[in-house]
NUKOLKE-576676 format. One line per 2 residues: number of its first residue (from 1); their letters; for each residue x, y, z of N, C-alpha, C, O. Coordinates in nm, 4 decimals, padded with zeros to 6 digits. Each point is the difference from the previous one (the first is absolute). Layout:
BEGIN
NUM = A = X,Y,Z,X,Y,Z,X,Y,Z,X,Y,Z; ...
This chain:
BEGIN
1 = XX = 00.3238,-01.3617,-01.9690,00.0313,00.1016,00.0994,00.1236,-00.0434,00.0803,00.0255,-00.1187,00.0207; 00.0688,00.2457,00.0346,00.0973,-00.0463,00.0783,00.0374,00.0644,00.1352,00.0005,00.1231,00.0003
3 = XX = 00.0222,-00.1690,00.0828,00.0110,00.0673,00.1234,00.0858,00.1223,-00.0346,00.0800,-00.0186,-00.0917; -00.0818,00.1406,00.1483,00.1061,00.0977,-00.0391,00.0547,00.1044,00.1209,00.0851,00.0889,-00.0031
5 = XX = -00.1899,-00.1497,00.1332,00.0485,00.0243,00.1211,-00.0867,-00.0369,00.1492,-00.1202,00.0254,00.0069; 00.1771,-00.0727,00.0819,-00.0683,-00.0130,00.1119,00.0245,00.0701,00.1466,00.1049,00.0618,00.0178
7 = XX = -00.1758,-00.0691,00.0584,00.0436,00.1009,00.0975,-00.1074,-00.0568,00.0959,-00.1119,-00.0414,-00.0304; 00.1854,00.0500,00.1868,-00.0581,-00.0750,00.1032,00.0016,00.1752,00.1079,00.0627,00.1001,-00.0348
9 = XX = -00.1400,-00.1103,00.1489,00.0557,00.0929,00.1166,-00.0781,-00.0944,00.1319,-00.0759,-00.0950,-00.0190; 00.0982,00.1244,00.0910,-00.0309,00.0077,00.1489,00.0001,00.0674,00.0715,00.1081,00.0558,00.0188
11 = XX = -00.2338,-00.0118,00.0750,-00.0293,00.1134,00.0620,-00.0294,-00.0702,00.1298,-00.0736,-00.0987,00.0019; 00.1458,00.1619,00.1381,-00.0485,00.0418,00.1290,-00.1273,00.0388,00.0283,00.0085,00.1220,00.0135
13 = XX = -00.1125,-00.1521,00.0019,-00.1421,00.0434,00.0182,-00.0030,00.0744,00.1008,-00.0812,00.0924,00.0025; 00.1733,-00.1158,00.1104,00.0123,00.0568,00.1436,00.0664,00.1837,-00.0319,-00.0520,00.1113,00.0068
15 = XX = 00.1899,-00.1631,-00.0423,00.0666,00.0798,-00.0527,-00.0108,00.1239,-00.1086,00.0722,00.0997,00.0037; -00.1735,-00.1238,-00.0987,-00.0784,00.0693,-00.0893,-00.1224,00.0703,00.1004,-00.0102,00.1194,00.0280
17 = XX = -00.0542,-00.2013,00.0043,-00.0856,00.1010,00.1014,00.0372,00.1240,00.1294,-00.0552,00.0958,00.0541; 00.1840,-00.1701,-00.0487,00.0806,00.1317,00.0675,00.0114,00.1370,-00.0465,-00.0067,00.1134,00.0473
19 = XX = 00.0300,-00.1797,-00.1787,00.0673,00.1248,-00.0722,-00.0739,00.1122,-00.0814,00.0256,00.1147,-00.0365; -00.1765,-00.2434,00.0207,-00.1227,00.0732,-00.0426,-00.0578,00.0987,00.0974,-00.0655,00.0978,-00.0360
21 = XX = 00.0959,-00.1315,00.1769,-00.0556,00.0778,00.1233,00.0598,00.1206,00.0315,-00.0557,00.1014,00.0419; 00.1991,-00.1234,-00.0700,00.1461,00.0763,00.0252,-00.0526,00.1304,-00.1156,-00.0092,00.1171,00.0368
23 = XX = -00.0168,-00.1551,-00.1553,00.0083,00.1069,-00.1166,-00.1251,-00.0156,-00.0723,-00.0215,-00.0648,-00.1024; -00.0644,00.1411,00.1789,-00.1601,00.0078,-00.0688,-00.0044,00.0126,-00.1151,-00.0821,-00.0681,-00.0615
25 = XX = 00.1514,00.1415,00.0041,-00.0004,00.0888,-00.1455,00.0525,-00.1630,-00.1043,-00.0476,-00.0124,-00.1128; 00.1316,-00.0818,00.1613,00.0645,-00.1180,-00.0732,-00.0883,-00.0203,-00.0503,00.0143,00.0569,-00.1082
27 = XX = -00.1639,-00.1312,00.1102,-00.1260,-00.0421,-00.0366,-00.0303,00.0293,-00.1526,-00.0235,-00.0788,-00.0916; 00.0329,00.2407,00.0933,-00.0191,00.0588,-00.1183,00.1184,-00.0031,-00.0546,-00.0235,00.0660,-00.1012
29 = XX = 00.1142,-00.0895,00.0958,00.1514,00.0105,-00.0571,-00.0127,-00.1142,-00.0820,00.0187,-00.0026,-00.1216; -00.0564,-00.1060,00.2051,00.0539,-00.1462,-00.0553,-00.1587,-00.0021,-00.0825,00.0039,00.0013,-00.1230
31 = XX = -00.1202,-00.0040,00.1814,-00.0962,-00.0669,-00.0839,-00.1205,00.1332,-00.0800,-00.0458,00.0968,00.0607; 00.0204,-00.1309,-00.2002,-00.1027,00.0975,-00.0467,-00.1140,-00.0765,00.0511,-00.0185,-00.1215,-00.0076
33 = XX = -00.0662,00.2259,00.0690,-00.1460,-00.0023,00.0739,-00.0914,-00.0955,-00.0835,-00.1049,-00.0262,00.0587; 00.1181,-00.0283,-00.1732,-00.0781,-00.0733,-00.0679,00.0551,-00.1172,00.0549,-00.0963,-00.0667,00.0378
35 = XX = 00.2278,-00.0086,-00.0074,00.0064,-00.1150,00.0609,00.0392,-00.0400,00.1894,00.0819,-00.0789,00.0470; -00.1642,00.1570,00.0105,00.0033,00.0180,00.1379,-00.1544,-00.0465,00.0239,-00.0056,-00.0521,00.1114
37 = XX = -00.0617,00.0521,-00.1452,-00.1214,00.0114,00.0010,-00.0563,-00.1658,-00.1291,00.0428,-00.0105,-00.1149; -00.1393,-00.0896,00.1808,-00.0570,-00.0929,-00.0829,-00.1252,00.0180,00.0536,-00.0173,00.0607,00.1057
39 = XX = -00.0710,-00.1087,-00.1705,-00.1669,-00.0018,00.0041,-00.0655,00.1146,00.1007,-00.1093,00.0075,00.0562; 00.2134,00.0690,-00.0588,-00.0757,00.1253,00.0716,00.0704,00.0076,00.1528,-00.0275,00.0866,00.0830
41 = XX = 00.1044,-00.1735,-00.0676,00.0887,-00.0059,00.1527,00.1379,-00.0142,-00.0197,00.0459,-00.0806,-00.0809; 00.0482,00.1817,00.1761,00.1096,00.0507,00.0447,00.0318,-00.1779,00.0033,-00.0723,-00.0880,00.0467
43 = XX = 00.2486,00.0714,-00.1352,00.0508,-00.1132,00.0241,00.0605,-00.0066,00.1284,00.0658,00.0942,00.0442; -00.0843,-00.2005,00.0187,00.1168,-00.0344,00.1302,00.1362,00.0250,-00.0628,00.0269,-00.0365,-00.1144
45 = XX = 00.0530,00.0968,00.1899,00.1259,-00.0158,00.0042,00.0716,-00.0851,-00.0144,00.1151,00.0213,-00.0381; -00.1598,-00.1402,00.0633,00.0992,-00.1188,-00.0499,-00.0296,00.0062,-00.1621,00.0961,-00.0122,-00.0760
47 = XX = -00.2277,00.0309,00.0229,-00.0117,-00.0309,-00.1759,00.1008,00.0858,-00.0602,00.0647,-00.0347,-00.0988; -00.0447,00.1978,00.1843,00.0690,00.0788,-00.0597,00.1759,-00.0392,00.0312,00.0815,00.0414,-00.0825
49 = XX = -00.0517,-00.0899,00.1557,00.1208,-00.0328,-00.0080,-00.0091,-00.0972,-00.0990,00.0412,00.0546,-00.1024; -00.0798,-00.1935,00.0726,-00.0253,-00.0546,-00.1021,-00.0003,00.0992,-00.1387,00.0486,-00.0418,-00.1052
51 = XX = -00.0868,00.1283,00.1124,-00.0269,00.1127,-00.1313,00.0756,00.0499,00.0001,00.0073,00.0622,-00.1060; 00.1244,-00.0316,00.2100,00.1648,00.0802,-00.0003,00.0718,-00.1324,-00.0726,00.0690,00.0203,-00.0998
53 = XX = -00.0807,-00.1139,00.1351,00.0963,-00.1338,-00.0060,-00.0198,-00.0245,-00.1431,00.0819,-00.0760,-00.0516; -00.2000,00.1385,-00.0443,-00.0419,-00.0790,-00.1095,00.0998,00.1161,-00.1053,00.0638,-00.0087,-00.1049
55 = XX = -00.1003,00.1270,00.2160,00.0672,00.1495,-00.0877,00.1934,-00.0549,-00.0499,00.0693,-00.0019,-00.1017; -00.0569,-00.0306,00.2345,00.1538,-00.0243,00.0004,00.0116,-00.1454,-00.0942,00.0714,00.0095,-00.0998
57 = XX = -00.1156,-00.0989,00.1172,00.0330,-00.1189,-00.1106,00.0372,00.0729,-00.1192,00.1135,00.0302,-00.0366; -00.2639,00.0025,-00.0389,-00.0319,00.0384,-00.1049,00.1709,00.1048,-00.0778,00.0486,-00.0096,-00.1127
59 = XX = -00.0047,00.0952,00.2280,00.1305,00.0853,-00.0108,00.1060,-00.1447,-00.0605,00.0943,-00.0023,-00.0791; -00.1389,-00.0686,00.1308,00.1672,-00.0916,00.0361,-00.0568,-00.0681,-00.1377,00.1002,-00.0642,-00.0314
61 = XX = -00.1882,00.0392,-00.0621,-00.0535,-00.1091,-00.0642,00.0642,00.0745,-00.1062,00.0492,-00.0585,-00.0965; -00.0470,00.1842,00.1089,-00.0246,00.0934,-00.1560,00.1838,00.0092,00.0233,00.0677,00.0049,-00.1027
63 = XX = -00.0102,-00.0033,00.2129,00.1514,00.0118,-00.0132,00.0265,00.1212,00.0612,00.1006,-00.0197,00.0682; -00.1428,00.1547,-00.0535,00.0137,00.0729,00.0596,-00.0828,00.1265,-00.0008,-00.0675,00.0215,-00.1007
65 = XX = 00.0647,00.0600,00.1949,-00.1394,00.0788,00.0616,-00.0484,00.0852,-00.1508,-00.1223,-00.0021,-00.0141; 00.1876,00.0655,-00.0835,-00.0171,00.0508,-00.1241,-00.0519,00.1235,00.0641,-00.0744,00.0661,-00.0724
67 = XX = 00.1010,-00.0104,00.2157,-00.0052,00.1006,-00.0145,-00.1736,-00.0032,00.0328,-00.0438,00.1147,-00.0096; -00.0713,-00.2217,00.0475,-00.1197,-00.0090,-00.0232,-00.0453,00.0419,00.1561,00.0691,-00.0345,00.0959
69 = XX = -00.1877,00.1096,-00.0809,-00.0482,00.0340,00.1254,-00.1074,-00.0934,00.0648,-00.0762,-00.0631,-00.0733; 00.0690,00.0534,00.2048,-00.0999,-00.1136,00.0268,-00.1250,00.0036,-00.0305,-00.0710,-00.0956,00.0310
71 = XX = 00.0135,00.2157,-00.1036,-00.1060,00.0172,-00.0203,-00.0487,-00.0575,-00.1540,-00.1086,-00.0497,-00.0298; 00.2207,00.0729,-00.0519,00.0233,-00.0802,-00.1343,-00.0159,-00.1202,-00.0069,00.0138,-00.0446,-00.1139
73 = XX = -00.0413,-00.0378,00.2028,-00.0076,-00.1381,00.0360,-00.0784,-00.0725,00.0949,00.0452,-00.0861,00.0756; -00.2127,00.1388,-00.0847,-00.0589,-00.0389,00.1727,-00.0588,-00.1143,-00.0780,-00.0247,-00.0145,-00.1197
75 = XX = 00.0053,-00.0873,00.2606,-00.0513,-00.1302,-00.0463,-00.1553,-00.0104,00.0255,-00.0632,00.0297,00.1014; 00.0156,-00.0848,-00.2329,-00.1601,-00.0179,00.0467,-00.0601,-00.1272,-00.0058,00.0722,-00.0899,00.0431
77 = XX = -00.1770,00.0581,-00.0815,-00.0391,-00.1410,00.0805,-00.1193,00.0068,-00.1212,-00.0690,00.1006,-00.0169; 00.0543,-00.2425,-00.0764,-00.0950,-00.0018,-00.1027,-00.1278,-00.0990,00.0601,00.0100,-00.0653,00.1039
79 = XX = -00.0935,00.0676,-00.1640,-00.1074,-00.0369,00.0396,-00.0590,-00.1382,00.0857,-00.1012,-00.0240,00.0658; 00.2143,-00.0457,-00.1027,00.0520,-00.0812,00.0830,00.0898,-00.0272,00.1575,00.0168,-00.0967,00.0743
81 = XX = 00.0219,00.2265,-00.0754,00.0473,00.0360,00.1242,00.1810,-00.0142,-00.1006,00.0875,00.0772,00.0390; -00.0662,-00.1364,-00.1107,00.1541,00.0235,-00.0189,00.0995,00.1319,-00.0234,-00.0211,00.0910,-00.0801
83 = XX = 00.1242,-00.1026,00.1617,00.0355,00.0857,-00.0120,00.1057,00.0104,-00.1295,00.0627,-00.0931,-00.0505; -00.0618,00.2257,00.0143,00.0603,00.0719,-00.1258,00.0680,00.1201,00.0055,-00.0139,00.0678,00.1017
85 = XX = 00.0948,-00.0225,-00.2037,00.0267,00.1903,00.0418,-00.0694,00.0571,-00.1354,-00.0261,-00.0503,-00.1092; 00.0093,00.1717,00.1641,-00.0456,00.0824,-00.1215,00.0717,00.1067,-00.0462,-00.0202,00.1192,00.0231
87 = XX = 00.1148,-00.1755,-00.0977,00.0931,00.0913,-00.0624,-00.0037,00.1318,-00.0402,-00.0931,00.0358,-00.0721; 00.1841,00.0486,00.1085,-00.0360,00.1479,-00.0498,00.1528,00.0241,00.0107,00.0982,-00.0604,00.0431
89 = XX = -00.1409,00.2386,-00.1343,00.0941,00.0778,-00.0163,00.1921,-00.0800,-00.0034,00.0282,-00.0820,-00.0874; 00.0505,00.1147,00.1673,00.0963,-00.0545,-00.0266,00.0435,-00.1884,00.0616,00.1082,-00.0586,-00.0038
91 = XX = -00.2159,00.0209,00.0444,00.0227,-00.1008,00.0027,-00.0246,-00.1023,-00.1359,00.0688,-00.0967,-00.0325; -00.1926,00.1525,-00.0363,-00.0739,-00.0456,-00.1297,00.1144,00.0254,-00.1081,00.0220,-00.0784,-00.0923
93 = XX = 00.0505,00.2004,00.1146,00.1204,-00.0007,-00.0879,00.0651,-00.0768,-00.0178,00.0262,-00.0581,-00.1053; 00.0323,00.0369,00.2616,00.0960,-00.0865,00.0140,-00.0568,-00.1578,-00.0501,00.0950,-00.0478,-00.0619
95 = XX = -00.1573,-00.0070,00.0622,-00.0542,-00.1198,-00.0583,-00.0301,-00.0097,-00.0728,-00.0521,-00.1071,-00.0309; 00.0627,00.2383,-00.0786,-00.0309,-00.0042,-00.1199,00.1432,-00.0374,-00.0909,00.0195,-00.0876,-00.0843
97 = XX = 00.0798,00.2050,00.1461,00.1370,-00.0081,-00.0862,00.0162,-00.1471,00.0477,-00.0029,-00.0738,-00.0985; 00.0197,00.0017,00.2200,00.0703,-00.1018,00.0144,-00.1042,-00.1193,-00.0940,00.0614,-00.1067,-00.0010
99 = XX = -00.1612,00.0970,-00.0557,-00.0549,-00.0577,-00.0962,-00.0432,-00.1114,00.1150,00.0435,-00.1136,-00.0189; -00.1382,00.1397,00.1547,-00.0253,-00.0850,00.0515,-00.1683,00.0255,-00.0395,-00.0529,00.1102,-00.0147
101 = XX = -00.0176,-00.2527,00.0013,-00.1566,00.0029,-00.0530,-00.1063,-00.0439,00.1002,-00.1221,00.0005,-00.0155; 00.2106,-00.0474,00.1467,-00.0919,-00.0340,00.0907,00.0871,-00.0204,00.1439,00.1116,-00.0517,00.0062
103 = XX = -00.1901,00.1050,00.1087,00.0523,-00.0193,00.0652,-00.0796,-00.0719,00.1622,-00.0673,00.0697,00.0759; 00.0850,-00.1604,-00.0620,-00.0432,-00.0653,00.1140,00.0235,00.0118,00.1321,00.1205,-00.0118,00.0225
105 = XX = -00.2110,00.0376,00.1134,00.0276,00.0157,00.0752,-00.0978,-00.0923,00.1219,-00.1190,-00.0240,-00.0202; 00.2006,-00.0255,00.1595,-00.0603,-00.0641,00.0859,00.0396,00.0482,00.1199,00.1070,00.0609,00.0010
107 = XX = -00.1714,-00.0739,00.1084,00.0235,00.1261,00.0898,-00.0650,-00.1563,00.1489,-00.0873,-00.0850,-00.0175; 00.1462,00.1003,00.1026,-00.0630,-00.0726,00.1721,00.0497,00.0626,00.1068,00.1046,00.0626,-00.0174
109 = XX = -00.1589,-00.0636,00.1367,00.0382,00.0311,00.0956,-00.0774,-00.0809,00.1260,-00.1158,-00.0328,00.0257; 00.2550,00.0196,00.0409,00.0032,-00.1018,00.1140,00.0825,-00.0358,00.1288,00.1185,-00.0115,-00.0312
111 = XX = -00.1381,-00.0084,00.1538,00.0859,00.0100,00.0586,00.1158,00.1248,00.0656,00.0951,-00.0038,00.0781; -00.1869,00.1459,-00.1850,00.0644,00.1071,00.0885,00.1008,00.0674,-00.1134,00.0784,00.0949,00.0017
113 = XX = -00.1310,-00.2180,-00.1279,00.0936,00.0683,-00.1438,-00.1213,-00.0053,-00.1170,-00.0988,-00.0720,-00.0138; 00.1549,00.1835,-00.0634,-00.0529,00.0351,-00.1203,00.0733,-00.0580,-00.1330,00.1091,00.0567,-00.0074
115 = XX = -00.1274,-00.1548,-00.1093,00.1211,-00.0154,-00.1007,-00.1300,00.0576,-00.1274,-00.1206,00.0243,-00.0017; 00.2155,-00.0240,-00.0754,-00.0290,00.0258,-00.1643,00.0697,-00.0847,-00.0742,00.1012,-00.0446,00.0542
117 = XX = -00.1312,-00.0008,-00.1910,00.1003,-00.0503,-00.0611,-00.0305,00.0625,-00.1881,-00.1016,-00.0320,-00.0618; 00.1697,00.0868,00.0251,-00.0317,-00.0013,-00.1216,00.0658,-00.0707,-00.1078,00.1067,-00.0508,00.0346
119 = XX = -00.1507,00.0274,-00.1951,00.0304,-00.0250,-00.0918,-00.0013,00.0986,-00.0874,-00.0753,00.0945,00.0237; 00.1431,-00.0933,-00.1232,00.0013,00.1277,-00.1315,00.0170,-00.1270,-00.0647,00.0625,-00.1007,00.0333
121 = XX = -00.1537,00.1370,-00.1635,00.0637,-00.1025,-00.1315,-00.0209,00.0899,-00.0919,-00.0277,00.1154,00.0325; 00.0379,-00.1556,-00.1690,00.0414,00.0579,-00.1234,-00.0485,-00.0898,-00.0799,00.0140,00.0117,-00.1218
């Protein structure tokens, strides 16, 4: 296997919650209702900025947006608690043509920041 792209972001936790407050409707823009929600409870806002930061890596890993909506790309969490995305529609495309077979993702928040970091390999 070979690396075939990576992608980092950093998110304002403060700053994101502004903007989440500022534009009610953002919520649903940025996240599909299946990853807002774990074991039956509304995520804090900091996980979801963490879950913007993972959206935006993931853009920068693949090389560029392909045109993919944030909903094409929500991150979920396997049984283990790790986090993952679950590829769809034009994001699944897009990782298909670019011949990437796996893609890794790590996500913290601390101190008032949210990061992501991803890997694409091939």
């Amino acid at each position: 296997m070979a690396v075939t792209g990576v992608g980092v972001d950093l998110v304002d936790i403060a700053r994101f919650e502004r903007a989440m407050t500022r534009t009610p409707r953002l919520r649903d823009r940025l996240f599909a209702a299946d990853e807002t929600v774990r074991g039956g409870k509304a995520l804090e806002l900091r996980s979801l900025a963490g879950r913007f930061a993972a959206k935006e890596a993931l853009i920068k890993a693949l090389g560029w947006s392909w045109d993919i909506g944030w909903h094409d790309m929500p991150v979920v969490s396997d049984e283990y608690g790790n986090p993952g995305f679950e590829l769809r529609g034009q994001a699944a495309s897009a990782v298909r043509e670019l011949g990437i077979s796996r893609v890794h993702l790590t996500m913290s928040h601390d101190a008032g920041m949210a990061i992501a970091f991803v890997v694409a390999e091939s």
